[in-house]
TORSE-37001 format. One line per 8 residues: their letters; for each residue x, y, z of N, C-alpha, C. Coordinates in steps of 0.1 Angstrom, whole numbers, padded with zeros to 4 digits. Each point is the difference from the previous one (the first is absolute). Example, Ala and Ser with C-alpha at 12.3 -4.5 7.8 and 13.67 -1.06 7.14 Angstrom:
BEGIN
as> 0132:-0057:0078:-0009:0012:0000:0009:0012:0000  -0004:0011:-0007:0009:0011:0000:-0008:0011:0008;
***
This chain:
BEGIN
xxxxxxxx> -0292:-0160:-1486:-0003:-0013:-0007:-0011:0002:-0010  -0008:0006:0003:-0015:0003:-0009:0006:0011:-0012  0010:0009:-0002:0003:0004:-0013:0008:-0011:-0007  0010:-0004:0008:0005:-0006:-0010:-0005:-0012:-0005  -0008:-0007:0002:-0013:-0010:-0002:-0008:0006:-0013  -0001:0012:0004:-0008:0009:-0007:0008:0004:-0017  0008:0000:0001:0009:0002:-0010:0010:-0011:-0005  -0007:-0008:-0001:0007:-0013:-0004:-0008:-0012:-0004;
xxxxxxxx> -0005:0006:-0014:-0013:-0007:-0008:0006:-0016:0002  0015:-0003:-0004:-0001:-0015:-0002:-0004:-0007:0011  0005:0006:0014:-0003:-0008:0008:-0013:-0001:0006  -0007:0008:-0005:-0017:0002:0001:-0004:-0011:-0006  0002:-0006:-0015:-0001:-0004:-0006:0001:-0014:0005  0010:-0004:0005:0008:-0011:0004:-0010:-0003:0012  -0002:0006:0009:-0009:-0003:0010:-0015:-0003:-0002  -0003:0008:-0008:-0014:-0004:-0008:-0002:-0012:-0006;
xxxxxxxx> 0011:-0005:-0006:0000:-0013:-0005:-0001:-0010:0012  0009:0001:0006:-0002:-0009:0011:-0008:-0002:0009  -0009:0009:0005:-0010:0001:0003:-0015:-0007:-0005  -0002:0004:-0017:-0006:-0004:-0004:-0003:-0017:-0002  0014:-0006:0004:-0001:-0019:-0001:0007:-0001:-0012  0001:0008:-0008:0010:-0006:-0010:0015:-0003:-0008  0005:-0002:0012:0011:0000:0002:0007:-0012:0004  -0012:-0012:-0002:0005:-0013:-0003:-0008:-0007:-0011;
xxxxxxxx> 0011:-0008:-0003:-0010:-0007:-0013:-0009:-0004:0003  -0005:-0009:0008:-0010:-0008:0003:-0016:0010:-0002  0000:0012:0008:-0008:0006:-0002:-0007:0008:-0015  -0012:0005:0000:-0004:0004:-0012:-0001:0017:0000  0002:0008:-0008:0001:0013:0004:-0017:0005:-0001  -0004:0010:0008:-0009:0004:-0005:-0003:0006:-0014  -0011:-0006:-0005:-0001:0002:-0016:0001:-0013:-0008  0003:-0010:0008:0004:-0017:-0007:-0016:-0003:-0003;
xxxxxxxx> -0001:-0006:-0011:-0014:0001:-0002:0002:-0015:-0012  -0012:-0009:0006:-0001:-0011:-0006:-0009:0000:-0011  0004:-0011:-0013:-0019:0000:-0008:-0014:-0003:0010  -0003:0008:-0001:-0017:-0004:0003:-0004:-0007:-0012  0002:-0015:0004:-0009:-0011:-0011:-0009:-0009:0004  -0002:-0004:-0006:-0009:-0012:0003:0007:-0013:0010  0009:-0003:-0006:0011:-0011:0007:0007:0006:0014  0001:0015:-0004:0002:0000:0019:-0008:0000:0004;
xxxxxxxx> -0011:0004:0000:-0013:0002:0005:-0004:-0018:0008  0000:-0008:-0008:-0004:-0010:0000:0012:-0006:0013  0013:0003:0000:0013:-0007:0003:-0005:0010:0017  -0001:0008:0002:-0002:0007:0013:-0018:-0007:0005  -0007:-0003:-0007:-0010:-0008:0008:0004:-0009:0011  0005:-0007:-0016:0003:-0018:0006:0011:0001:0012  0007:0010:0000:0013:-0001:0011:-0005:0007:0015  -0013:0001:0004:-0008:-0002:0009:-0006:-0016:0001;
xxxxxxxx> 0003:-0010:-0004:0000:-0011:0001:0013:-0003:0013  -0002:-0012:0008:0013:-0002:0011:-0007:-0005:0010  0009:-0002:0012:-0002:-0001:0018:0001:0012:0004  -0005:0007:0009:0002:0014:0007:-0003:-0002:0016  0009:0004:0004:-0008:0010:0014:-0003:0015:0002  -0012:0002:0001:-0010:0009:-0002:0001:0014:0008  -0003:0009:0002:-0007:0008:0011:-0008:0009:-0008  -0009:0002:0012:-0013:0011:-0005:0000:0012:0011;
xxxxxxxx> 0004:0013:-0006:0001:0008:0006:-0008:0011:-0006  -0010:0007:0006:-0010:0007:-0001:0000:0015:0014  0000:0013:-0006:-0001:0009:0010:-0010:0011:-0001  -0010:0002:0000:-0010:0010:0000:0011:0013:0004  -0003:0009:-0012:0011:0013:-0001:-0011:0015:0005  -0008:0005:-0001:-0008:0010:-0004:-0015:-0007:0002  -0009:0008:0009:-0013:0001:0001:-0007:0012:-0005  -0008:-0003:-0008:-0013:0007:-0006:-0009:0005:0008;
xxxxxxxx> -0002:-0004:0007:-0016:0003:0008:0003:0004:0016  -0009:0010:0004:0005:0005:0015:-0007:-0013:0010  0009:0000:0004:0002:-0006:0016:0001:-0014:-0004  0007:0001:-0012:0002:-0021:-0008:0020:0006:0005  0007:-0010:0009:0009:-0005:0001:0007:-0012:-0012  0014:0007:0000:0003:-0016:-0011:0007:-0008:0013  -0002:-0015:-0007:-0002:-0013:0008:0014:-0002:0002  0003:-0009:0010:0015:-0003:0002:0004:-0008:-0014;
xxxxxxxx> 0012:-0003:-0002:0007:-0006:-0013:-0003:-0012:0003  0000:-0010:-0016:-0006:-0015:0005:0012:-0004:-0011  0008:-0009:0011:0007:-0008:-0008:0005:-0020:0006  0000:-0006:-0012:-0002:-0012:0004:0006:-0010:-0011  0007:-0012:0001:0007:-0010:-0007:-0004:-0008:-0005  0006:-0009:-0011:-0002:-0014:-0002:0012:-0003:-0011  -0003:-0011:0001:0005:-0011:-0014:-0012:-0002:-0016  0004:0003:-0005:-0007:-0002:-0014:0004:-0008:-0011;
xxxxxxxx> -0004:-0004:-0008:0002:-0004:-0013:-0004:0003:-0012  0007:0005:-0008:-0011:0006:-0014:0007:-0008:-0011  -0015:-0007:-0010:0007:-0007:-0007:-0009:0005:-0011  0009:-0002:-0013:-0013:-0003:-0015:-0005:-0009:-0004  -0010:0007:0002:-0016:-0016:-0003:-0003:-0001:-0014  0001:0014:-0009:0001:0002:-0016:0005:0010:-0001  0008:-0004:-0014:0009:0008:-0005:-0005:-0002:-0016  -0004:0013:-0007:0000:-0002:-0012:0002:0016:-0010;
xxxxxxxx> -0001:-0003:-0010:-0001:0017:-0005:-0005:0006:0003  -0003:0012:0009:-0008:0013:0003:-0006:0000:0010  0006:-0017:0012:-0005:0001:0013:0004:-0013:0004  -0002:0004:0015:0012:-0007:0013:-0008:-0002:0006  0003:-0008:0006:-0014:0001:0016:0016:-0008:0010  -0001:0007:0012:0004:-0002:0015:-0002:-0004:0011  -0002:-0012:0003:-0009:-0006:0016:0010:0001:0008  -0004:0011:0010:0006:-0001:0012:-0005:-0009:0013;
xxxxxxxx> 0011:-0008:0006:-0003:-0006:0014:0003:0001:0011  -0004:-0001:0013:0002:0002:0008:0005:-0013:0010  0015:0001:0009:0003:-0009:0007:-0003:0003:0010  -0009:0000:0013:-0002:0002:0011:0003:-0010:0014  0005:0004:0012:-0002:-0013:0012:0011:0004:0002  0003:-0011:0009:0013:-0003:0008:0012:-0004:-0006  0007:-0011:0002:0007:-0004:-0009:-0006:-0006:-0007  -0009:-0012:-0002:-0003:-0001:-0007:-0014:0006:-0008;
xxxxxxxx> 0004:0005:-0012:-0002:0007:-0006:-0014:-0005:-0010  -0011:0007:0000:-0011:-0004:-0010:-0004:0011:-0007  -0004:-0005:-0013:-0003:0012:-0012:-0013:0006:0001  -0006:0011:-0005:-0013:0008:0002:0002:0004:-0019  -0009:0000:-0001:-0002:0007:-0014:-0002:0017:0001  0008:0006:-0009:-0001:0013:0005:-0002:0011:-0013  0003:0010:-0002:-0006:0006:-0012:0004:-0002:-0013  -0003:0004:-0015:0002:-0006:-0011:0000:0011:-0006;
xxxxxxxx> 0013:0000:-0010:0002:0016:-0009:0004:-0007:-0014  -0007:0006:-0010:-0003:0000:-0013:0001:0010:-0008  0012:-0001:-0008:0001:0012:-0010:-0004:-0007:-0013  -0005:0011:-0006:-0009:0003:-0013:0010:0009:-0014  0003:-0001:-0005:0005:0011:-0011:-0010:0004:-0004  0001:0011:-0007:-0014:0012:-0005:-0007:-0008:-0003  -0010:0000:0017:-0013:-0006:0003:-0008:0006:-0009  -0012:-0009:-0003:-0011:0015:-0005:-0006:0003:0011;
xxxxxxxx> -0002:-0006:0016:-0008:0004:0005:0010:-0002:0017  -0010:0005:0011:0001:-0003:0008:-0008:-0005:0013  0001:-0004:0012:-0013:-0002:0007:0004:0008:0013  -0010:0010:0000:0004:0011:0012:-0007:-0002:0012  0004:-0001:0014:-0008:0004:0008:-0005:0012:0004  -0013:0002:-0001:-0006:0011:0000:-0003:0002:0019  0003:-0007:0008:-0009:0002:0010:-0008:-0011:0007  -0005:0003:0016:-0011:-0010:0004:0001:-0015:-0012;
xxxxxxxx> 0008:-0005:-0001:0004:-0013:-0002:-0004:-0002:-0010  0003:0001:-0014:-0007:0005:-0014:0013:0001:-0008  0002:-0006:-0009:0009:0000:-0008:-0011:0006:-0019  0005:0010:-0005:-0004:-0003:-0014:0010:0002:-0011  -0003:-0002:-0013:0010:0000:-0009:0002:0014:-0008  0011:0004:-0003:0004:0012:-0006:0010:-0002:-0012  -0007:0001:-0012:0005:0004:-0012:0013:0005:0001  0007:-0003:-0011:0013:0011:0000:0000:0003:-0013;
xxxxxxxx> 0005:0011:-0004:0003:0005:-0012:0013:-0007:-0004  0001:0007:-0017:0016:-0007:-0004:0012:0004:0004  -0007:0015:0001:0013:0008:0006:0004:-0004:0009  -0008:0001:0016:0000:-0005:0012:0006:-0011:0005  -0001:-0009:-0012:0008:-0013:0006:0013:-0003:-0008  0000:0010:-0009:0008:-0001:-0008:0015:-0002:0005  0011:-0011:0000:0009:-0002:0006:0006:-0004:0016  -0016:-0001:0002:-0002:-0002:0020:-0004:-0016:0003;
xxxxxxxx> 0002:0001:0008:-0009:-0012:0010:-0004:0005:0009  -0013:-0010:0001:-0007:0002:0010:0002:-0010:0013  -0002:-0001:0011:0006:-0005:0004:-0017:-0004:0015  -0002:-0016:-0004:-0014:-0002:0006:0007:-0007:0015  -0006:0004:0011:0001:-0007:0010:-0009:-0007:0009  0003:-0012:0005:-0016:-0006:0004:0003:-0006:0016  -0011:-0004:0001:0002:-0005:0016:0003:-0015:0006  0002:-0003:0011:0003:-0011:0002:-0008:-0012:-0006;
xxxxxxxx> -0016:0005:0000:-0007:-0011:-0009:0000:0003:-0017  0005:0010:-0006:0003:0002:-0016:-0012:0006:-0004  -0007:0007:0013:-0004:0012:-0004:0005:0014:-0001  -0007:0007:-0014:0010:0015:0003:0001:0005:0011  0008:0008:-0004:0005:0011:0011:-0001:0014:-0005  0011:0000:-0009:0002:0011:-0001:0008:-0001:-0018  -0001:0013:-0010:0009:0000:-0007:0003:0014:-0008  0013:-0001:-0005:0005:0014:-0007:0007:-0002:-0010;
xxxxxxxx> 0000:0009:-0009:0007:0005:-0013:0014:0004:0003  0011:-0001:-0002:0010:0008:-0005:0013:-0001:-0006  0015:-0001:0000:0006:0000:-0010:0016:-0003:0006  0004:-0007:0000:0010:-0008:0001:0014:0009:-0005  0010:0003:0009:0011:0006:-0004:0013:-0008:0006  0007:0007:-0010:0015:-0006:0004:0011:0015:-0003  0002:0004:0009:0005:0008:0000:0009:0005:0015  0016:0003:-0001:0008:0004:0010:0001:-0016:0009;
xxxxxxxx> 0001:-0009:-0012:0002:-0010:0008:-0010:-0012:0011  -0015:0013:-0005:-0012:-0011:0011:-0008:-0005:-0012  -0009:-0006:0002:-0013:-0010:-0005:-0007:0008:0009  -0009:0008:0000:-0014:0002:0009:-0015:0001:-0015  -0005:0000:0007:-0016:-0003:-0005:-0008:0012:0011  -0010:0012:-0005:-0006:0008:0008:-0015:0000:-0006  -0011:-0006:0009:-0014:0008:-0008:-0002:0009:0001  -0013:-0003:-0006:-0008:0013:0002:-0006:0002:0012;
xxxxxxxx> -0007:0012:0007:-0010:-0006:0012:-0003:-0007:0000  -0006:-0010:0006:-0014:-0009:-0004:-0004:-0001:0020  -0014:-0006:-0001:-0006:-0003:0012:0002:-0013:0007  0002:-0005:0008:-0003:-0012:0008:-0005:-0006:0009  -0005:-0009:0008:-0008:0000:0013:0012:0003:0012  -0004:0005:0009:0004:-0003:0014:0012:-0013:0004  0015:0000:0003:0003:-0009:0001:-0003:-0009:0013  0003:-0013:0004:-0005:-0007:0009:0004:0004:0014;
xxxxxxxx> 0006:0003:-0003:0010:0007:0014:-0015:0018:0010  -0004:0002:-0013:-0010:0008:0003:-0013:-0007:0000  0001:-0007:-0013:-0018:-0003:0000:-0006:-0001:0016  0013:-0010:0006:-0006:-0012:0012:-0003:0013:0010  0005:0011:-0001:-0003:0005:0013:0000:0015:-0002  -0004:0010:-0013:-0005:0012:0000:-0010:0004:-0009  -0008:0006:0006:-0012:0003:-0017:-0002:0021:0002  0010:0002:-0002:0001:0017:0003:0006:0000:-0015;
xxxxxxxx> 0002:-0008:-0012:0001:0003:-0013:-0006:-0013:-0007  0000:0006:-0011:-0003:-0013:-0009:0008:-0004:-0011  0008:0004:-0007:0007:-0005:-0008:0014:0010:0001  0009:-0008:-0011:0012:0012:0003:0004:0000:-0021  0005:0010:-0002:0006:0004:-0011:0013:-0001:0001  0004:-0001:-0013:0017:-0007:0005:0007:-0002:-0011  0009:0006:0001:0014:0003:-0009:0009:-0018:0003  0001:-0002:-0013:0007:-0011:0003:0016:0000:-0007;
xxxxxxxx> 0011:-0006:0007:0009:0003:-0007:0009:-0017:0001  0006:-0008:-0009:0006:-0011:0001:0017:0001:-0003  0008:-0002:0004:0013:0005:-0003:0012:-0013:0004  0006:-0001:-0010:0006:-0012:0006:0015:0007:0007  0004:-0009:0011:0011:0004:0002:0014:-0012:0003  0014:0001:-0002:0010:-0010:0005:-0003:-0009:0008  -0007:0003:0012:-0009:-0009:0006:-0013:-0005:-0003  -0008:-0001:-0008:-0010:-0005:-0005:-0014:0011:-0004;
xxxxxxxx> -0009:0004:0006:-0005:0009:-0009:-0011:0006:0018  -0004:0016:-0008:-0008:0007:0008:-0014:0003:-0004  -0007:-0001:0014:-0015:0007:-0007:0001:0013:0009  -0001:0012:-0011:0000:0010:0011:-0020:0007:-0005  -0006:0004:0012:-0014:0003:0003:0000:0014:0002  -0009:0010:-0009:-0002:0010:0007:-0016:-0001:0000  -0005:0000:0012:-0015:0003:-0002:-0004:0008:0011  -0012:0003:-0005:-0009:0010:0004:-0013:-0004:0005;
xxxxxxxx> -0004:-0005:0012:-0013:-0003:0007:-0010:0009:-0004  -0011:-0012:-0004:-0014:0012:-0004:-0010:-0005:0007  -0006:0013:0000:-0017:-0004:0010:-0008:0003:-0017  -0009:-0013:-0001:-0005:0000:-0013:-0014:0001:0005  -0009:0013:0004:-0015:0002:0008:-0005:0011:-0004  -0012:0004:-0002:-0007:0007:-0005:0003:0008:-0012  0001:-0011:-0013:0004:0005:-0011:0017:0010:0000  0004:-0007:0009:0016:0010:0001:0012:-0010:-0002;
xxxxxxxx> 0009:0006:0000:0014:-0010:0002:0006:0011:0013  0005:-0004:0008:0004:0010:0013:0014:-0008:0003  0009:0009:0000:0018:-0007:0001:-0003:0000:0017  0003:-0007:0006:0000:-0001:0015:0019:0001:0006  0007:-0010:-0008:0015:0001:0003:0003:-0007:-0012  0017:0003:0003:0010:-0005:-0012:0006:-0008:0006  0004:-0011:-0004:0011:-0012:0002:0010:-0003:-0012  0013:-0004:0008:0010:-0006:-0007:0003:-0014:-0001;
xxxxxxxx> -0002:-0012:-0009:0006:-0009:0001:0011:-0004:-0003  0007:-0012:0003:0011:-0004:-0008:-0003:-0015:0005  0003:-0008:-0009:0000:-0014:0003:0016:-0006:-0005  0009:-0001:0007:0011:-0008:-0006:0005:-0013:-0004  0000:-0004:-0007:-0001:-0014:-0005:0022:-0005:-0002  0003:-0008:0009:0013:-0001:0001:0007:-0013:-0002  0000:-0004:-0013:0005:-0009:-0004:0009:-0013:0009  -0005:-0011:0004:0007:-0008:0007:0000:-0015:-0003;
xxxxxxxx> 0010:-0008:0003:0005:-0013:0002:-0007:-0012:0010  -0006:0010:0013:0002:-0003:0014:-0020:-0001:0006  -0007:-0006:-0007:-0014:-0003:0001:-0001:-0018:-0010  -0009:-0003:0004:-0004:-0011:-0002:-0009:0002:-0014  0000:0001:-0012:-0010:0001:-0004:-0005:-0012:-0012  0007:-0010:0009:-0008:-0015:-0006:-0012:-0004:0003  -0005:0008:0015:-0010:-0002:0003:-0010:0004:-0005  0000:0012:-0007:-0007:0015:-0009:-0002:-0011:-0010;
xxxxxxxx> 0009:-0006:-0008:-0002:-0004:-0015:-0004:-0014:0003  -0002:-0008:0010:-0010:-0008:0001:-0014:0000:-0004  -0005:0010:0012:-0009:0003:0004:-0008:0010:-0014  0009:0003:-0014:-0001:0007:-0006:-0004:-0012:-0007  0012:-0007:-0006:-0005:-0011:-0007:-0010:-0009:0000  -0007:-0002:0012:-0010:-0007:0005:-0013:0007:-0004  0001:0015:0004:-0017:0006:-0005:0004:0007:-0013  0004:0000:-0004:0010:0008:-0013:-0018:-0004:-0015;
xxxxxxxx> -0003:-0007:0001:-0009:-0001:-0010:-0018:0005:0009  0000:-0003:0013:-0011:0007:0004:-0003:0012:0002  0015:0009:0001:-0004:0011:-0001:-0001:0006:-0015  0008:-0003:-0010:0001:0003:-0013:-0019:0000:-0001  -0005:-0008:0003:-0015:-0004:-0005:-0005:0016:0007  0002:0003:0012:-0008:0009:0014:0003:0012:-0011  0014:0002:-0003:0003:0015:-0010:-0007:-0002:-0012  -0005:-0009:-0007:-0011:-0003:-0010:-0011:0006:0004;
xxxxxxxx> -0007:-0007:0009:-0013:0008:0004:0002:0014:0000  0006:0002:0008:0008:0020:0004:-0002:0007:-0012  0012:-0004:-0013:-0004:0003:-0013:-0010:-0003:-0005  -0011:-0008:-0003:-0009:0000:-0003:-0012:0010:0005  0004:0001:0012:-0012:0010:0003:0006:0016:-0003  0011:0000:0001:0003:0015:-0008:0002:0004:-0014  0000:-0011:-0010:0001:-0002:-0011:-0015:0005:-0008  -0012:-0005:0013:-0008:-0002:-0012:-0013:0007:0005;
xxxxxxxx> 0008:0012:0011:-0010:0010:0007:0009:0015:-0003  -0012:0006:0004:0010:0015:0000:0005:0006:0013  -0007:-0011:0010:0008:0002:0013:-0008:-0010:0014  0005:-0002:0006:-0007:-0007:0015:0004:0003:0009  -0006:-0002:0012:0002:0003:0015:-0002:-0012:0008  0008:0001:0012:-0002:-0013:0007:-0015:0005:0010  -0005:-0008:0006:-0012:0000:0005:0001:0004:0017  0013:0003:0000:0005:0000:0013:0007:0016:0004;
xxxxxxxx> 0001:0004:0013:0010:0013:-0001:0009:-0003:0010  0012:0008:-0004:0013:-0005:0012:0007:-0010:-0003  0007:-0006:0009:0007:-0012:-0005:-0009:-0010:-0004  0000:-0006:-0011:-0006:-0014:-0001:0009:-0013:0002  -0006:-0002:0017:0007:-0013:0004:-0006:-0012:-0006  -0016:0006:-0002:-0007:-0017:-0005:0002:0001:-0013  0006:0008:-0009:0006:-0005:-0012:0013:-0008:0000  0011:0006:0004:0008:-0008:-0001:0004:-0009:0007;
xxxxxxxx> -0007:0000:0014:0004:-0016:0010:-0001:-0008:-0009  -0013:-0005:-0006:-0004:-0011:-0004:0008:-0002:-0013  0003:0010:-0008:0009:-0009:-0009:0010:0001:0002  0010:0004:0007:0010:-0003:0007:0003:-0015:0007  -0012:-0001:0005:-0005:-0012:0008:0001:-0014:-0010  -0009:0005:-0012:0002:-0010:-0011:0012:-0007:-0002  0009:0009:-0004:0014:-0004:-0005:0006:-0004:0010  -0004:0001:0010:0012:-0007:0013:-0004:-0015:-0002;
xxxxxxxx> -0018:-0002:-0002:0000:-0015:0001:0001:-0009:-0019  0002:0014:-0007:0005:-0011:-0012:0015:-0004:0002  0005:0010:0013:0015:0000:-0003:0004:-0017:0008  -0012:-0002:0012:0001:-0009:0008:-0006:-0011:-0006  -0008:-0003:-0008:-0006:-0014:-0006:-0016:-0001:0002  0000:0009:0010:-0016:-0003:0009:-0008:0009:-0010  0001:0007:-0010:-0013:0005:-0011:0007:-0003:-0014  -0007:-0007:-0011:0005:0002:-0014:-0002:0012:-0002;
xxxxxxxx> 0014:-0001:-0013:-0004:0012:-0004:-0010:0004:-0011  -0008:-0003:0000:-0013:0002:-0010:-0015:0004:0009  0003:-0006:0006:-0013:0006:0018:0004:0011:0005  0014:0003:0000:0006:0011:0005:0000:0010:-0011  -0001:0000:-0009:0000:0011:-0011:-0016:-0001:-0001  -0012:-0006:0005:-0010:0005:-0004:-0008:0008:0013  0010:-0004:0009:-0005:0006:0012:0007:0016:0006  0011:-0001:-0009:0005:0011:0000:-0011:0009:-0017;
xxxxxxxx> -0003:-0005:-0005:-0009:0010:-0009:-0014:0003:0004  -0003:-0008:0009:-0010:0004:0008:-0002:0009:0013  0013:0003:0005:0004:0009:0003:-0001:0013:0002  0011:0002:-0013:0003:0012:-0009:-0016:0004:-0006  -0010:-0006:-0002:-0012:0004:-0005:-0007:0003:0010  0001:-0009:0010:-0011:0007:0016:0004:0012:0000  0015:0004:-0001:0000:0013:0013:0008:0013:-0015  -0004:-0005:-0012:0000:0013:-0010:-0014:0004:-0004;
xxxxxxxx> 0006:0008:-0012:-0018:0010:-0005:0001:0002:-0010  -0003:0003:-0007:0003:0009:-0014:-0009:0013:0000  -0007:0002:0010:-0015:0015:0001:0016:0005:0005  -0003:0012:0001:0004:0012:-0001:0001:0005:0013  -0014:-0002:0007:-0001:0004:0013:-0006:0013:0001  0005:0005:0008:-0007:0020:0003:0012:0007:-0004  -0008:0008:-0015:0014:0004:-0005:0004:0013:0010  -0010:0004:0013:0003:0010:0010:0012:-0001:0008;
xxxxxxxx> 0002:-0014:0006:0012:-0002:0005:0011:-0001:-0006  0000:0000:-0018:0012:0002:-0004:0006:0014:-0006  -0011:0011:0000:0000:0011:-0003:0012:0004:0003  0007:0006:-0008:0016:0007:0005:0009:-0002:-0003  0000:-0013:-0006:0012:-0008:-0003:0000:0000:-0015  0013:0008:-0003:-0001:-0004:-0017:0008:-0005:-0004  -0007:-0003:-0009:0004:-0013:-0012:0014:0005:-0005  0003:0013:-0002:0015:0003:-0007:0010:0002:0013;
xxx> -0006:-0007:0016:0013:0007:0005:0006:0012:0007  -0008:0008:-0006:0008:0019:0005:-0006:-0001:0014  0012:0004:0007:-0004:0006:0010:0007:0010:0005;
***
């Protein structure tokens, strides 16, 4: 069987083909290759807009440091909503929500993603709870977005540079490194790292779109960066019919102008500093309860919204900074990334 296989190029050929997937129309052969433009670019954001049911799957792969074990896999569900809050030339913004409970189902405000076309700048987390801003060249941003992500109360998080493709039939988006804090799932209950570095990758699929995670846990202490372990994420986002999400766009429509004001302040303080820190380390619950808290009672009648926007800026100013801090604790972390 193996000679005559062996000597019978067509049918080598023929098998190869079919192998490869292209051997029906529907499929794209390898080498199918789309314009990388502006308008896909733009058209693959927005189509992360929808209803989803979610999962977050996370597995620590490889430990760094002796006698550091990696952690069991953490994986967990929900119902989401991602909608566009603005849409204009050279940038999008994405509020995602959260449906939580029983049957009956109530919204949580949940993270916020913002793409930029060749930003000039960006706002990096450096560490110990410190965001500052980073220039970009023309080159650098030349043809990319950046892509800013923020927290439940519309403070940063995290953000990256990179470049949008369409090719073999996908839409994915890949940055650069960049740094981020600790997610919540850890803040609440490990302090054996402090930040993680992290490959980001966005990719849409027939069923609605992926976030796939590669990062790398760092111990950021005595002027070092020290890899402790590697993790895989994937978050699947799966387009559905079958969630309520009248309740989300209530609850959206109701605080929809208090938070716009909360992301003002946010931008204003990074617009017109060259970087700040919150006053706090770890999770900051007493930042975001309370304006969370806000918008539940503009949502309910019991606070205007004009008391509630000055109480939420009063806030955001208790528990930020603009000092620098001890540039000792941030030692190690650089500003371009490399690790």
């Amino acid at each position: 069987m193996n000679k005559k296989f062996s000597t019978n190029p067509l049918s080598f050929c023929l098998i190869l083909f079919l192998l490869s997937g292209c051997a029906t129309v529907a499929d794209k052969s390898v080498g199918y290759s789309e314009p990388n433009d502006l308008a896909s670019d733009r058209e693959a954001i927005l189509a992360m807009a929808g209803d989803y049911k979610v999962t977050f799957d996370f597995e620590e792969t490889v430990s760094f440091q002796p006698g550091y074990k990696v952690k069991e896999s953490y994986t967990t569900g929900a119902q989401e909503i991602v909608r566009v809050i603005e849409d204009k030339p050279g940038f999008i913004s994405l509020q995602h929500i959260l449906l939580v409970g029983g049957e009956e189902k109530f919204p949580i405000k949940h993270w916020r993603q913002d793409w930029v076309y060749e930003p000039a700048h960006t706002l990096d987390f450096v560490g110990f709870n410190r965001w500052e801003t980073r220039q970009l060249s023309a080159s650098a941003r030349s043809g990319k977005w950046a892509q800013f992500v923020y927290q439940v109360d519309d403070g940063p998080r995290y953000s990256g540079v990179g470049e949008w493709r369409h090719e073999q039939g996908v839409s994915s988006w890949t940055s650069e490194p960049s740094l981020r804090p600790l997610p919540r799932r850890d803040m609440t209950k490990r302090d054996d790292y402090d930040a993680i570095l992290a490959v980001n990758r966005h990719a849409l699929t027939p069923s609605g779109w992926v976030h796939e995670q590669d990062n790398t846990k760092l111990i950021l202490r005595d002027n070092k960066q020290l890899a402790l372990a590697r993790e895989v994420g994937v978050n699947t986002y799966i387009a559905t019919d079958d969630i309520n999400s009248e309740v989300a766009e209530t609850y959206w429509e109701s605080t929809k102008v208090y938070w716009a004001a909360v992301r003002d302040y946010w931008l204003a303080l990074s617009d017109n500093n060259s970087g700040f820190s919150l006053t706090m380390q770890g999770e900051p619950v007493a930042l975001y309860t309370p304006l969370l808290d806000f918008a539940s009672k503009v949502k309910s009648g019991e606070m205007p919204i004009d008391v509630a926007k000055e109480h939420a800026r009063k806030t955001i100013a208790e528990y930020t900074t603009t000092s620098s801090g001890s540039r000792e604790n941030l030692a190690g972390v650089s500003s371009e990334h490399q690790y």
